[in-house]
ZAMARGU-4260 file (C-alpha; in steps of 0.2 Angstrom, whole numbers, plus 5000, padded with zeros to 4 digits):
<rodrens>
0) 4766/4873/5005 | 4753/4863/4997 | 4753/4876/4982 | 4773/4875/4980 | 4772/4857/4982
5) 4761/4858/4966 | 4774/4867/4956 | 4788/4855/4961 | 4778/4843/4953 | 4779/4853/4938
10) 4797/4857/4939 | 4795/4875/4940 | 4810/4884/4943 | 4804/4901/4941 | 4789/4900/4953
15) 4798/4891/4964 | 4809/4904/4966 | 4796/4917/4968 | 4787/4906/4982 | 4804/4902/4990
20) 4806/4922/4990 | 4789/4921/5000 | 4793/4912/5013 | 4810/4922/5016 | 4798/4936/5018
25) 4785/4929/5030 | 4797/4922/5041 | 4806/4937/5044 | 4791/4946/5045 | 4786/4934/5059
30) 4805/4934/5066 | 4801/4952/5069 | 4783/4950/5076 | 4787/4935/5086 | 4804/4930/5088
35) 4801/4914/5096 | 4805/4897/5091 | 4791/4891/5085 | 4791/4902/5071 | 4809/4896/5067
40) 4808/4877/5066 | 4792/4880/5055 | 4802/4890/5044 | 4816/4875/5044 | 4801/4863/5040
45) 4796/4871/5026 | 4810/4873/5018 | 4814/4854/5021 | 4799/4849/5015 | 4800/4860/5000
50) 4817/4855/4992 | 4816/4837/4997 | 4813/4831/4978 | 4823/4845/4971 | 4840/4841/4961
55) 4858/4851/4968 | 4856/4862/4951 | 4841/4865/4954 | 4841/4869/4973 | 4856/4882/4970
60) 4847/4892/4956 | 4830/4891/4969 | 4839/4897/4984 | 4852/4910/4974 | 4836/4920/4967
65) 4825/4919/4986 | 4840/4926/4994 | 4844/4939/4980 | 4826/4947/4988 | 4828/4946/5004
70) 4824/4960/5012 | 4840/4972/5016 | 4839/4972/5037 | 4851/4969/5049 | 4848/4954/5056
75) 4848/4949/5037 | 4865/4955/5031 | 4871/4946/5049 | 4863/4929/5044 | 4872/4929/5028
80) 4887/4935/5034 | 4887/4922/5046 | 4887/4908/5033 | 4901/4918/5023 | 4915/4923/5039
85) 4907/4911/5054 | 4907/4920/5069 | 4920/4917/5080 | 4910/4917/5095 | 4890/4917/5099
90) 4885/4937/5094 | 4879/4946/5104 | 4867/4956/5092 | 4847/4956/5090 | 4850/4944/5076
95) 4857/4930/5086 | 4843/4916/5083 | 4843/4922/5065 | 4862/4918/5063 | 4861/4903/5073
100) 4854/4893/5057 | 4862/4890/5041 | 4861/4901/5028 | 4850/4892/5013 | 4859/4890/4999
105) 4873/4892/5009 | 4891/4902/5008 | 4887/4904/4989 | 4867/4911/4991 | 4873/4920/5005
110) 4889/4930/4995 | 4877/4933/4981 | 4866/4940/4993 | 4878/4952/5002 | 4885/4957/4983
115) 4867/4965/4978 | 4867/4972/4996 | 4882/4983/4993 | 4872/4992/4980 | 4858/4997/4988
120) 4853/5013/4997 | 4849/5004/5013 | 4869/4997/5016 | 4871/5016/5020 | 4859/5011/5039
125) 4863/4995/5040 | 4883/4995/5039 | 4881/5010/5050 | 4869/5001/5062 | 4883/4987/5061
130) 4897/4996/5067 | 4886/5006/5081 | 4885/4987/5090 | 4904/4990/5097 | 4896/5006/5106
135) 4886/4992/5117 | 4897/4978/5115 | 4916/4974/5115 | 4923/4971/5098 | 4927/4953/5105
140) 4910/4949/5104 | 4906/4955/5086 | 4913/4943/5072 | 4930/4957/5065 | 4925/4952/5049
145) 4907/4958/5050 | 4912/4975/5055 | 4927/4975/5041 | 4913/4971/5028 | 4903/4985/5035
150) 4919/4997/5033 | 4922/4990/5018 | 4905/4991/5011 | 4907/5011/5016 | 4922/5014/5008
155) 4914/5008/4993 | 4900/5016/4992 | 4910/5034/4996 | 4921/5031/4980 | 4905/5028/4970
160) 4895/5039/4963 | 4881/5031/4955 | 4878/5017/4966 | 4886/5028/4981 | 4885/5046/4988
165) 4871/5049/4975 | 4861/5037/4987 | 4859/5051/4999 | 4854/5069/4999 | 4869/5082/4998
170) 4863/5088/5016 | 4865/5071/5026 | 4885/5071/5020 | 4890/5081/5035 | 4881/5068/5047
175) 4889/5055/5038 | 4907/5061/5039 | 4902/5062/5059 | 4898/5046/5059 | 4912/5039/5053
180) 4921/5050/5065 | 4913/5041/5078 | 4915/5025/5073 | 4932/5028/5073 | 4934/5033/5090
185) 4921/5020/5097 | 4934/5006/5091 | 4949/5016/5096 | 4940/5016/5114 | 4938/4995/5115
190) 4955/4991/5107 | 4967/5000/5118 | 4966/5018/5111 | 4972/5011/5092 | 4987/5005/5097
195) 4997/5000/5081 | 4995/4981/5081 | 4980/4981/5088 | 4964/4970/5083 | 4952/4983/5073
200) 4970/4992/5063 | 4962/4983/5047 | 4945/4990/5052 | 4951/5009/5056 | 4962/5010/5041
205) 4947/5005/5030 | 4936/5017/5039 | 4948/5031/5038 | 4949/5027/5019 | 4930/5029/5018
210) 4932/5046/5026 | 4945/5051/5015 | 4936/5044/4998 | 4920/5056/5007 | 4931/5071/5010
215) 4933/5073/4991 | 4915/5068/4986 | 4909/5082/4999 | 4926/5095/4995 | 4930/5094/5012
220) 4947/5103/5007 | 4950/5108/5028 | 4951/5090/5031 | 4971/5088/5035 | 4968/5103/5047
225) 4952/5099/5054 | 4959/5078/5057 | 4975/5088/5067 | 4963/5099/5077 | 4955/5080/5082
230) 4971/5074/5086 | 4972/5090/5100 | 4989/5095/5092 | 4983/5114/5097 | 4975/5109/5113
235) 4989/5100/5123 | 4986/5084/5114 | 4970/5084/5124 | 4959/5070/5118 | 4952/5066/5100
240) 4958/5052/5089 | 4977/5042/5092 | 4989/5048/5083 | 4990/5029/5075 | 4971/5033/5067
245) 4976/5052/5062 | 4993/5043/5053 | 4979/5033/5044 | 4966/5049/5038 | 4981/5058/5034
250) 4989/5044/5023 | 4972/5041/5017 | 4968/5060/5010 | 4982/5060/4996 | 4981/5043/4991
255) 4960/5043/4991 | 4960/5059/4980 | 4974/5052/4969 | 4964/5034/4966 | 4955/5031/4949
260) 4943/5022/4958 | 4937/5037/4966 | 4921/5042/4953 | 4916/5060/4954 | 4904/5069/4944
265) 4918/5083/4941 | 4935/5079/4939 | 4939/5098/4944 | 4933/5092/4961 | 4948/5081/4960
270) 4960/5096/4958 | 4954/5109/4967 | 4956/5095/4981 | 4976/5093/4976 | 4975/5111/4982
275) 4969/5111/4998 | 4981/5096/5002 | 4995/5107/4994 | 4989/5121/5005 | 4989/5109/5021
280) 5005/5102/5019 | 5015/5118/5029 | 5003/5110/5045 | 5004/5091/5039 | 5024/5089/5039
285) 5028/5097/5057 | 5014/5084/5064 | 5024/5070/5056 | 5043/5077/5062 | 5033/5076/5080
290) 5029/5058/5078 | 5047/5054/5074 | 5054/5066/5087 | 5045/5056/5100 | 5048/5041/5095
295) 5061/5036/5110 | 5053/5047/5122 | 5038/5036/5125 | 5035/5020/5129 | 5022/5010/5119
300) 5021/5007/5101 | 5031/5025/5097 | 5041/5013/5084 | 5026/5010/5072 | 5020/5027/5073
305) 5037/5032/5068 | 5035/5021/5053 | 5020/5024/5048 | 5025/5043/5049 | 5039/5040/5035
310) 5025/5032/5025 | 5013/5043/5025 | 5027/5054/5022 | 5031/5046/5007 | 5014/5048/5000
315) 5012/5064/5002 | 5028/5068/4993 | 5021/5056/4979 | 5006/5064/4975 | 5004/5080/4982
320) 5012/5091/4970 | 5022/5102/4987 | 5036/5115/4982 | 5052/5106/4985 | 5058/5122/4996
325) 5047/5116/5008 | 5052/5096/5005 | 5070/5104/5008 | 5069/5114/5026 | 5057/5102/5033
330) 5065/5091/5048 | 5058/5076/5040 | 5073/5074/5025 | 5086/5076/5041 | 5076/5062/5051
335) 5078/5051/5035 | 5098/5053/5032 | 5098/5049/5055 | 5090/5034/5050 | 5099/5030/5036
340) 5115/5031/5044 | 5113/5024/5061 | 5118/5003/5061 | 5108/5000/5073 | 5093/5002/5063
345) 5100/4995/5046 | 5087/4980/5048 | 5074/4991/5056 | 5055/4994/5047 | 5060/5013/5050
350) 5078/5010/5039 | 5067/5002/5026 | 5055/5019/5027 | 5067/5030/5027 | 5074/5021/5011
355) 5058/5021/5000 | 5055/5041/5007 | 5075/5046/5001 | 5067/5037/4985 | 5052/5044/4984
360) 5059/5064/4984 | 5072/5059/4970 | 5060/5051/4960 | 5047/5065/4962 | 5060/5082/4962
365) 5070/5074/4947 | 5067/5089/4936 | 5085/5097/4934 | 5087/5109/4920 | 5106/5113/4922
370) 5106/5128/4906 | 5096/5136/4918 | 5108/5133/4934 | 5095/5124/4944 | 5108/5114/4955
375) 5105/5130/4965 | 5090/5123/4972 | 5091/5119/4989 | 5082/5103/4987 | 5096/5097/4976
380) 5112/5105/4986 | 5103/5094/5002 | 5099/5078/4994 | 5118/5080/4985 | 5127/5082/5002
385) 5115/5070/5012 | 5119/5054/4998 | 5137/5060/4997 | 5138/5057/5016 | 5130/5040/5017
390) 5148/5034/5007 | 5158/5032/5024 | 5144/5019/5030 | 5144/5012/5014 | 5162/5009/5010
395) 5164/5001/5029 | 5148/4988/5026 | 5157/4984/5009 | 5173/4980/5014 | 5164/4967/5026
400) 5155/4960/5015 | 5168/4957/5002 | 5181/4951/5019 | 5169/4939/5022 | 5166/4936/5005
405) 5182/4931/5001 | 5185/4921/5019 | 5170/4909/5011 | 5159/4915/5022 | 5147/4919/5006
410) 5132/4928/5010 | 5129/4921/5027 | 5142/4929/5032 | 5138/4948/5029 | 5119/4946/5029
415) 5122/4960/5045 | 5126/4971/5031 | 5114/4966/5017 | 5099/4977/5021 | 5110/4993/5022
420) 5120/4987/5007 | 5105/4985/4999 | 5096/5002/5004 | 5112/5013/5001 | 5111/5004/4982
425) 5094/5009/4979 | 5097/5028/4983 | 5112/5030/4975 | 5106/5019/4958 | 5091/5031/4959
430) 5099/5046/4962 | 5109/5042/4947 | 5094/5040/4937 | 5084/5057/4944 | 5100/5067/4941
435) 5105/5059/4924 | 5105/5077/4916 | 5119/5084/4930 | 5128/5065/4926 | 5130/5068/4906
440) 5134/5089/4909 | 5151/5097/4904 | 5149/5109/4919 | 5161/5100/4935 | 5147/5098/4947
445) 5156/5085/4956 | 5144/5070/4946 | 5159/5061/4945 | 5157/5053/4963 | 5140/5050/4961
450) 5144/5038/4948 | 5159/5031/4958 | 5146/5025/4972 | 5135/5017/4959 | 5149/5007/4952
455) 5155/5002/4971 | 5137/4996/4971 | 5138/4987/4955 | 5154/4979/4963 | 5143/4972/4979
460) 5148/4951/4982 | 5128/4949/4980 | 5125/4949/4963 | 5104/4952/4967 | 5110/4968/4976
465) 5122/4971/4962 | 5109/4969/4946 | 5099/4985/4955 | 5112/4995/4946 | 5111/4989/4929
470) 5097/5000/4923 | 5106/5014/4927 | 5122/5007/4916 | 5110/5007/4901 | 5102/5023/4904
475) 5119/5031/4906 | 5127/5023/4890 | 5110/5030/4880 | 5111/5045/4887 | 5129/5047/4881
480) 5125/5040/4863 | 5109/5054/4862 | 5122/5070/4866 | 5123/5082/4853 | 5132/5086/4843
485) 5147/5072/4839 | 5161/5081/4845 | 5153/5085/4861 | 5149/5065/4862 | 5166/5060/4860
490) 5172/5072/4874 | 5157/5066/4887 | 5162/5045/4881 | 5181/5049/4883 | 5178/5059/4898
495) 5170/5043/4906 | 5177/5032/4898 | 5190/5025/4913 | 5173/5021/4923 | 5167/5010/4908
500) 5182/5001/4908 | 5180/4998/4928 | 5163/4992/4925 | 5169/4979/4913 | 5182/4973/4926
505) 5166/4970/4938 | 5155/4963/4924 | 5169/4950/4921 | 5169/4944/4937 | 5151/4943/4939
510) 5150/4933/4923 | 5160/4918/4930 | 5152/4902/4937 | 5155/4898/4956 | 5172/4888/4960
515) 5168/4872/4960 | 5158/4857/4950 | 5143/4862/4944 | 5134/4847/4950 | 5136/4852/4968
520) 5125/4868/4963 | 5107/4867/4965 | 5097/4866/4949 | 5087/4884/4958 | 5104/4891/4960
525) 5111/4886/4944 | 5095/4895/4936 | 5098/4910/4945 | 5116/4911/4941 | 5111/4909/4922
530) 5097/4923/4925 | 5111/4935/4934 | 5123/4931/4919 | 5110/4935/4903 | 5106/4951/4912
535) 5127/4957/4914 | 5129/4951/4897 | 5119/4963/4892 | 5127/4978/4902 | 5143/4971/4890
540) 5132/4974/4877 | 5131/4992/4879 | 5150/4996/4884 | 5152/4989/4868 | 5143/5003/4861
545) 5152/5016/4869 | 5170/5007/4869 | 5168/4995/4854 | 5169/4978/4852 | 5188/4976/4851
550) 5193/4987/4866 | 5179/4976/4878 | 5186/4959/4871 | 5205/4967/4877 | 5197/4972/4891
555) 5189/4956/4896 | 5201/4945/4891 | 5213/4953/4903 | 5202/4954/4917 | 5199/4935/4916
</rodrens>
C-alpha cells in the first residue's frame, strides 16, 4: 500500500493499474486459501485507501484495466455478473461472499470484464461449471440471467471458429455435445419437465441453439434423428428430452446451419450438412404431424407445442431445400388448411402459424415452368385446391365486415373477422405472386379465380388489410407489359382487362376521405389516410399503363 500510495503521488495511471491488478490477484488467491472475512474487509480497505485521492476519470480507467486481468474463475465471472444482472435472491454458489460486495469499477468494469471473458479458453469450464449449479440447486436460487449468459456465452463460442471450437481439441467435441445434452435435461428436471412457458424456455432455446451451431462445427449430420431417438419416439415416448426442448433442437438445426454467423473453416461442411437435414426430413415431418395430432388429446400446454410445431415447420421448408412431393403428401399441409378454416381459431397463435407456413411453401415451391406442364406437380394441384377452398370462409367473413361496415360500426365492428380477413389476404396475395407465371399463361388453367380473390381482397373495408394486395397489382401490370411479342400482349391486357376496370372501381372508393369534417379526424388518422391514398394513387398509376389515361379518367369519373 505504501508503494501505490507513492505512485498516486505521481499520478501514475499505468502502474496503478498494474498494482490495482495485484491486489485483484492476491485477494482471490487469499479468498481461495482462506475465505474468511478478514481477508475481505482488508481487501475493501485497500481499495478505499487507494482511490481516495483519485479523480472519476481516473478511477474508471484504474479499475477498467485491473478487472480486464482478473483471473477467469468462477466465483469471478459470478462477482461480475452480479454487479451487471443483480441476483434476485442471496446465491447459493461457492462464490457467495465474493458477490456479496460490489463489483469495483462497477456495472461498467464489470461488463468489460465478462466481454474479454467470452473470448477465452477457460469460458468453455466455467460457463459449463455455471450451469452444472442447477444439478445441486433449484434454478430459483441461481440468478436466470447468470445461466442465460453461460448459454449464451456457449452459443457464441460454438458459432466461432477462432475464438470458439478451435479452443478445444477435436476429441473433447463429443463430451461437449453431452454436456449440453445434459444441461438441457437438468433444467427440464427443475422447471416442470420444459413446459412451454416455463422459467428457463429462454435458457433451453439458447442451449439448443448452442447444440445446433455444434452439430455443424462437428458434422454431426444424424443429429435430427439421433435428438428423436431422445425424445423416445421409437421407444414408447419413454424418457429423454420434452417434446417442448426437441421442438427447439429441431428448429434450431436448419436455422443454425443456414446462419452467416456460423464461422466454419470449410463452407462444404455447411452443405454437406444441408444434406443430411434433407435426408432427415422423411423422420422430422411425421414427428411434427404427431405434435399437432395430439394437441386436444392431452391436457397441458399441447397448444404451444402445436405452435411451435408449425414453426419449426416453417423453417424447415425455408431452408432445407426438401422435394416438394414430400412437402405435398405430408399431413402437415392438411393440418394447416384445418387451421386455416376453422373460426374458432381465426385469432389463435396456431391460425397465425398456419398462415406464415401456407406462406412459407408458396414462397419457397414458386418455381412454375408452365412450357414444361409443371401444374402437374402435385404440390401445386394441392396448394390450388386448398386456397381455392378457403373462398367460402372468405366471402362469409367479408360480407360481415362490409354489413357492418356499412351499418357504421367501422372496424369495431368486424374486428371478429379481421385476423381471418387478414390471413386469407396474405395467402392468396402471395400465391398470386408465386404463381405469376400460371396468372399471365394463354393455357385456361382456372388463374382467373385466383385473381378474383385477390381483387375481393383489395376490396376489404380495412384499407391496411387491403394495401397487402397492391404489390401484387403492380407486379401483375409489369408482368403483362413484359409479354412478348405485342400481339400476344394485347390478347393477355384485353383478356383481363374487365378485372382492371374492377380494380379502378375499388381504387375510387378507397381514394375518397371519410364522410364528414375533416376537423373531427385525428391528425394520426388523417396522416394515415394520406399514406393509404399516395400508395392507391399509385396502383391508378399503373392501370393507366395497361388501360390509358383516358379510359381510367372515364372510369373514375363514373365510379365517383
Amino acid at each position: 500500500l505504501s508503494r501505490l500510495h507513492l505512485r498516486l503521488s505521481q499520478r501514475s495511471i499505468t502502474t496503478i493499474c498494474n498494482d490495482l491488478s495485484e491486489i485483484y490477484h492476491d485477494y482471490t488467491c487469499d479468498y481461495h486459501n482462506d475465505p474468511s472475512r478478514q481477508s475481505v474487509t482488508i481487501y475493501q480497505r485497500s481499495i478505499t485507501t487507494t482511490l481516495a485521492t483519485m479523480d472519476q476519470q481516473q478511477m474508471s480507467t484504474a479499475f477498467s484495466a485491473a478487472a480486464k486481468n482478473l483471473p477467469p474463475t468462477l466465483p469471478n465471472v459470478v462477482w461480475a455478473l452480479s454487479a451487471v444482472f443483480p441476483p434476485l435472491k442471496q446465491p447459493q454458489l461457492s462464490s457467495a461472499a465474493v458477490s456479496s460486495h460490489p463489483f469495483p469499477g462497477g456495472r461498467g468494469a464489470a461488463d468489460k470484464y465478462l466481454t474479454h471473458f467470452q473470448d477465452m479458453p477457460e469460458a468453455w469450464t466455467v460457463c459449463d461449471a455455471l450451469l452444472s449449479s442447477v444439478t445441486n440447486t433449484n434454478t430459483n436460487n441461481t440468478n436466470p440471467s447468470h445461466l442465460f449468459f453461460a448459454a449464451q456465452t456457449l452459443h457464441v463460442k460454438c458459432r466461432e471458429h477462432a475464438c470458439g471450437i478451435r479452443q478445444l481439441p477435436p476429441d473433447s467435441l463429443d463430451s461437449l455435445r453431452d454436456g449440453l445434452i445434459r444441461h438441457l435435461r437438468n433444467l427440464e428436471r427443475h422447471d416442470g419437465n420444459g413446459n412451454v412457458g416455463g422459467s428457463n424456455r429462454a435458457l433451453t432455446t439458447r442451449l439448443a441453439m448452442a447444440l445446433s451451431a455444434l452439430a455443424v462445427q462437428m458434422s454431426w449430420e444424424t443429429a435430427p434423428t439421433d435428438i428423436l431417438r431422445l425424445a423416445g419416439l421409437s421407444a414408447g415416448e419413454g424418457g429423454g428430452i420434452s417434446r417442448a426442448t426437441v421442438l427447439d433442437l429441431l428448429s434450431s438445426l436448419p436455422e443454425e446451419t443456414d446462419s452467416r454467423r456460423l464461422v466454419l473453416p470449410d463452407e462444404r461442411t455447411r452443405d454437406s450438412y444441408r444434406g443430411g437435414l434433407r435426408a432427415a426430413a422423411p423422420q422430422v415431418l411425421p414427428y411434427l404431424d404427431l405434435c399437432i395430432s395430439e394437441r386436444d388429446t392431452k391436457s397441458g400446454n399441447n397448444d404451444a407445442v402445436a405452435v411451435a410445431s408449425l414453426r419449426c415447420f416453417s423453417i424447415w421448408v425455408r431452408v432445407v431445400d426438401m422435394p416438394s412431393s414430400l412437402v405435398a403428401t405430408c399431413l402437415l399441409l392438411h393440418r394447416c388448411f384445418e387451421a386455416l378454416q376453422d373460426p374458432d381459431h381465426s385469432s389463435s397463435d396456431f391460425f397465425e402459424a398456419a398462415v406464415d407456413a401456407v406462406i412459407g411453401i408458396l414462397r419457397v415451391y414458386h418455381h412454375v415452368n408452365v412450357d414444361s406442364n409443371a401444374t402437374d406437380d402435385a404440390l401445386v394441384r394441392s396448394m390450388s385446391s386448398a386456397v381455392m377452398a378457403l373462398r367460402p370462409k372468405f366471402e362469409a367473413a367479408m360480407a360481415l365486415a362490409v354489413q357492418n361496415t356499412s351499418a357504421g360500426g367501422g372496424f369495431d365492428g368486424y374486428c371478429d373477422q379481421e385476423d381471418l380477413l387478414r390471413g386469407h389476404c396474405r395467402i392468396f396475395t402471395e400465391m398470386g405472386e408465386s404463381y405469376m407465371g400460371l396468372i399471365l399463361n394463354e393455357r385456361d388453367m382456372g388463374q382467373m379465380a385466383l385473381v378474383d380473390l385477390v381483387l375481393a381482397s383489395s376490396a376489404i373495408p380495412d384499407h391496411e388489410i387491403a394495401s397487402i394486395t397492391l404489390n401484387f397489382w403492380y407486379r401483375f401490370v409489369h408482368g403483362l407489359e413484359s409479354l412478348e411479342p405485342m400481339s400476344y400482349r394485347y390478347a393477355r391486357i384485353d383478356h383481363y382487362a374487365p378485372v382492371v376496370h374492377r380494380l379502378l372501381n375499388i381504387c375510387a372508393k378507397l381514394l375518397q376521405y371519410p364522410e364528414g369534417e375533416e376537423d373531427d379526424i385525428s391528425p394520426d388518422r388523417m396522416d394515415d389516410i394520406r399514406r393509404d391514398r399516395y400508395y392507391v394513387r399509385d396502383t391508378v398509376e399503373d392501370c393507366c399503363r395497361v388501360l390509358g389515361g383516358n379510359a381510367v379518367l372515364n372510369q373514375v369519373s363514373i365510379s365517383s
